[in-house]
C-alpha positions as CSV (number, residue, x, y, z in Angstrom):
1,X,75.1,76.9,109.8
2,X,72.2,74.5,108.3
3,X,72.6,73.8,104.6
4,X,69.5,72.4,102.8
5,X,69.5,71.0,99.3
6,X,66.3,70.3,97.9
7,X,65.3,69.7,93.9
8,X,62.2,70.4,92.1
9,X,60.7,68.1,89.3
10,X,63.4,65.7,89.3
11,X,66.3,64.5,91.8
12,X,70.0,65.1,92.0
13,X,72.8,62.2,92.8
14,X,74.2,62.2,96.1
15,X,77.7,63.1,94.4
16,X,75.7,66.3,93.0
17,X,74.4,67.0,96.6
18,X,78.1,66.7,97.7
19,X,79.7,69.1,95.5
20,X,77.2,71.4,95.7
21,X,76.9,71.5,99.8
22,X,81.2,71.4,99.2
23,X,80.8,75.0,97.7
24,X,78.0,76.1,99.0
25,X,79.9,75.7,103.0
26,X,82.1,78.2,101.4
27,X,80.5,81.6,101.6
28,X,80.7,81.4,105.2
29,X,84.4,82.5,104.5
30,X,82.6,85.9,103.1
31,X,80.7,86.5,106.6
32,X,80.3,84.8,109.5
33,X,76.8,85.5,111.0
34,X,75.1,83.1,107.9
35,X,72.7,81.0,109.9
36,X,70.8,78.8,107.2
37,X,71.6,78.1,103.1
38,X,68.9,76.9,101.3
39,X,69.6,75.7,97.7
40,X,67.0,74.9,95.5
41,X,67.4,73.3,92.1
42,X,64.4,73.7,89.5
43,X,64.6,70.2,86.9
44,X,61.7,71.5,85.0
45,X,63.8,72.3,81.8
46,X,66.2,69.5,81.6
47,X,68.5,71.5,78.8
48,X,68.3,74.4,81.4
49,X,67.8,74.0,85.0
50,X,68.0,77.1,87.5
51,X,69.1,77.3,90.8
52,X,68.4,79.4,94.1
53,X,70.5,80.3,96.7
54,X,68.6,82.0,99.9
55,X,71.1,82.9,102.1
56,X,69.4,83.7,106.1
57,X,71.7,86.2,108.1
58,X,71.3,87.0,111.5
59,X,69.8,90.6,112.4
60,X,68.9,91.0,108.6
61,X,66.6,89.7,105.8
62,X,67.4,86.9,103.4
63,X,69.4,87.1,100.5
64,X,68.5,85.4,97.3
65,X,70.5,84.5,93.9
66,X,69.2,82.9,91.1
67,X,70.6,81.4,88.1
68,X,69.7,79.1,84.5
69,X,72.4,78.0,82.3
70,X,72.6,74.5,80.7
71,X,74.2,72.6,83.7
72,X,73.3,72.4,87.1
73,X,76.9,73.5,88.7
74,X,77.4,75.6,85.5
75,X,73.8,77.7,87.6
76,X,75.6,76.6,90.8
77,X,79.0,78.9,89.6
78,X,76.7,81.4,88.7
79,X,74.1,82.1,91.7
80,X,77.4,81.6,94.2
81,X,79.1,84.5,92.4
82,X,75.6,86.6,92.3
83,X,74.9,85.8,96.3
84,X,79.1,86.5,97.3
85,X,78.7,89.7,95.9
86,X,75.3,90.4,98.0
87,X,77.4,89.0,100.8
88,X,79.9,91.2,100.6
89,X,77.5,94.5,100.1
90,X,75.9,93.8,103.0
91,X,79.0,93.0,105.3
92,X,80.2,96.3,103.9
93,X,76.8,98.1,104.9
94,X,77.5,96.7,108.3
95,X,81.1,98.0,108.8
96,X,80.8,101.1,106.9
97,X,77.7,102.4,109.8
98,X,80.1,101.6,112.8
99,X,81.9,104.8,114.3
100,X,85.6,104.9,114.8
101,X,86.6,103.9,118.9
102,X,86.8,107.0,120.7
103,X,90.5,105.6,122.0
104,X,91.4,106.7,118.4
105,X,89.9,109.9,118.4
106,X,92.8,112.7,118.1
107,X,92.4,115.2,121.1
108,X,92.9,118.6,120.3
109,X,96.4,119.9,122.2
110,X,96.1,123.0,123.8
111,X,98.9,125.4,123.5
112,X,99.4,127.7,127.0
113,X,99.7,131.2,126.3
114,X,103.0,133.4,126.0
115,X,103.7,135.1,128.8
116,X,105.6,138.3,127.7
């Protein structure tokens, strides 16, 4: 799984890059078919910087979360819970279209007639 980190209008500390690639490795717990996180941190608003998560799954189209809140891990928190849940929905999508093995499958027992 790649993990990018990039920041817009400004630049984040290597310790911030760490913590935030620490938790961000995490939501490959959630599924394991993530291919590439990209997290992208908007500096623009200083007193409010937002943060994207785009989450690439194999066989399937992105995922994104986004989130503003007046720190930078505060937004991290935030877009993580948005993007586990979106995670999970779609892992559940995936399971839920499967149908049962036909090992399982009760067969019908057939009863021989009487004889009188």
């Amino acid at each position: 799984m790649q993990i990018n980190i990039s920041a817009r209008h400004g630049h984040l500390s290597a310790s911030t890059q760490e913590r935030i690639q620490e938790k961000v490795e995490k939501l490959s717990r959630y599924f394991d078919r993530l291919t590439a996180i990209l997290v992208t941190v908007d500096l623009e608003h200083r007193e409010s910087p937002s943060l994207e998560i785009r989450v690439s799954i194999e066989h399937a189209e992105a995922l994104v979360a986004a989130d503003q809140s007046a720190d930078v891990m505060a937004a991290l928190d935030g877009a993580l819970h948005k993007i586990e849940q979106q995670i999970r929905r779609h892992k559940d999508k995936r399971t839920e279209r499967r149908k049962p093995p036909s090992k399982h499958l009760e067969v019908p027992v057939e009863t021989e007639p009487e004889a009188e």
